[in-house]
C-alpha positions as CSV (number, residue, x, y, z in Angstrom):
1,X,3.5,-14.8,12.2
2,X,0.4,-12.5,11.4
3,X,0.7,-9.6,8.8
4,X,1.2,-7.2,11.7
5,X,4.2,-9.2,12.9
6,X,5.6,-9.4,9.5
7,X,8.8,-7.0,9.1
8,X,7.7,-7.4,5.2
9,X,4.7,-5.2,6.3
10,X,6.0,-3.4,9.3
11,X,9.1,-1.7,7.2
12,X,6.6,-0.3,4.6
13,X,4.5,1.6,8.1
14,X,7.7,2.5,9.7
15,X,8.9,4.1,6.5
16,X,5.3,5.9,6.1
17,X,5.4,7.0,9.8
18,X,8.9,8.8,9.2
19,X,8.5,10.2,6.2
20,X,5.2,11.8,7.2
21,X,6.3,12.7,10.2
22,X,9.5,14.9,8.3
23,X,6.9,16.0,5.6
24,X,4.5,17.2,8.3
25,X,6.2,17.9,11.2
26,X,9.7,19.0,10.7
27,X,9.3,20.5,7.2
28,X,11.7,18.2,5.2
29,X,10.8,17.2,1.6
30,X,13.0,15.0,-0.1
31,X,11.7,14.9,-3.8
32,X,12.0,11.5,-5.2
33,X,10.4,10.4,-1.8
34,X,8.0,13.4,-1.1
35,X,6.7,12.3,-4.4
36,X,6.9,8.4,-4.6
37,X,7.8,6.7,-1.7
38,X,4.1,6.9,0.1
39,X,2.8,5.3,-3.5
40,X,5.1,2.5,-3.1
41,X,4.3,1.9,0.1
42,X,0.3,2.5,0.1
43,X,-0.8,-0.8,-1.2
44,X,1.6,-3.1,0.8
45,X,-0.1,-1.0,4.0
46,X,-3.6,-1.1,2.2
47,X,-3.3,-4.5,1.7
48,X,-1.7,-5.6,4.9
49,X,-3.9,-4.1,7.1
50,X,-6.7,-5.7,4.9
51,X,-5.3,-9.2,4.9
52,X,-5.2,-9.5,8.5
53,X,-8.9,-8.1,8.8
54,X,-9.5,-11.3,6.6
55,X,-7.7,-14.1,8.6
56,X,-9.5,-12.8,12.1
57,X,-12.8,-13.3,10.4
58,X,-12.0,-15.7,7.7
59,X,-12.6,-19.8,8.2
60,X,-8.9,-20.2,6.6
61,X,-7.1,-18.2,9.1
62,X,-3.8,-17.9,8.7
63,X,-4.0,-19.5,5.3
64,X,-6.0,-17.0,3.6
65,X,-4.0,-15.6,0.9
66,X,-5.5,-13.2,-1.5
67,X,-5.4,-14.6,-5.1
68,X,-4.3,-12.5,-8.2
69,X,-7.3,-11.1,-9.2
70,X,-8.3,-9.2,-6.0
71,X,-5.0,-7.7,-5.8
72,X,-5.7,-6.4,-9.3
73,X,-8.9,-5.1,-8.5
74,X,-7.4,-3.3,-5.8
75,X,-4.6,-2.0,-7.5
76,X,-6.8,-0.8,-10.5
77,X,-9.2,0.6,-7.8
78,X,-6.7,2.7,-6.0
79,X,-5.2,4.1,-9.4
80,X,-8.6,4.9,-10.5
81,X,-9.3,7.0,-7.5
82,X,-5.9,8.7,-6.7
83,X,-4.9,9.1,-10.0
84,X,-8.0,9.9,-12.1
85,X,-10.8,11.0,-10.2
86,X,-9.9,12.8,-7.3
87,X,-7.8,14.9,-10.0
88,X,-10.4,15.7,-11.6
89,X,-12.3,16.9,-8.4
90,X,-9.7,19.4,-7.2
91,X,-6.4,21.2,-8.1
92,X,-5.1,20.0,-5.4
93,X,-4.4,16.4,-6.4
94,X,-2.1,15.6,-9.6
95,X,-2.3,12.9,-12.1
96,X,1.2,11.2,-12.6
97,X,1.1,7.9,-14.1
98,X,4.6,6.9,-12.3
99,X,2.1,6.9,-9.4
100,X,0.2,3.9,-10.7
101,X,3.1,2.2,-11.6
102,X,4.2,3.0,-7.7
103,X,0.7,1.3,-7.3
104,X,1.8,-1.8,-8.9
105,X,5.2,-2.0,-7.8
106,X,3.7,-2.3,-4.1
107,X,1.3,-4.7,-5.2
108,X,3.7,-6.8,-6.8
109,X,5.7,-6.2,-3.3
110,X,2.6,-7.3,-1.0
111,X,1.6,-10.5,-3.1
112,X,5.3,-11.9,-3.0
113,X,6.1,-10.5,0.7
114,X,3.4,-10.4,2.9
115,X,0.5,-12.3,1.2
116,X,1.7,-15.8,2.3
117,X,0.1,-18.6,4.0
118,X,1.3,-19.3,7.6
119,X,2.2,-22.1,9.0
C-alpha cells in the first residue's frame, strides 16, 4: 500500500479538507479544533506527502522508512518556523507552544502510522 493509499495518512487530509473547508467556506469555528486540530495533523500530511516523494525516487522503494533523526529535524524545523519566526514577522501569526507539542504529537503519529516499510 503507498502512503497515499494508507487510511493512516488519508484520515489526517480528509480531516484537513473539512475543517478548512467549514473554517473557510461556511464560517464555522470550533475552538479546540480551529486552534489545534490542523497542528496535529500538519506533519503526518507534511510528512506523508514527503515519504512517498521518496519511495518514487528512492533505490528502496517501498522500504524507505524515514529514521528518527529526520523526523526530528523536521519537527524542530516546522516549530521553528510556525512558532518562532513567522511570529515574529507579523501580528498575524501567534506563538503557542501547545502548537509544537501538536507538532510532535503528529510526528510521533506519522513515524508509528504511516512511516512503515511495505511489503
Amino acid at each position: 500500500m503507498t502512503v497515499l493509499k494508507n487510511p493512516y495518512f488519508l484520515i489526517p487530509v480528509l480531516l484537513f479538507t473539512i475543517n478548512q473547508y467549514l473554517e473557510k467556506v461556511s464560517g464555522i469555528f470550533i475552538q479546540w479544533v480551529h486552534a489545534y486540530l490542523d497542528d496535529m495533523l500538519a506533519m503526518p500530511v507534511i510528512l506523508g506527502i514527503t515519504l512517498q516523494v521518496f519511495r518514487w525516487i528512492h533505490p528502496q522503494k517501498n522500504q524507505f522508512v524515514f529514521k528518527k533523526t529526520p523526523l526530528l529535524v523536521a519537527w524542530i524545523y516546522v516549530s521553528v518556523v510556525f512558532e518562532w519566526y513567522l511570529p515574529s514577522t507579523a501580528d498575524y501569526y501567534i506563538r503557542d507552544l501547545w502548537d509544537v507539542v501538536c507538532y510532535a504529537l503528529g510526528t510521533l503519529f506519522f513515524h508509528f502510522k504511516i512511516n512503515l516499510p511495505i511489503d
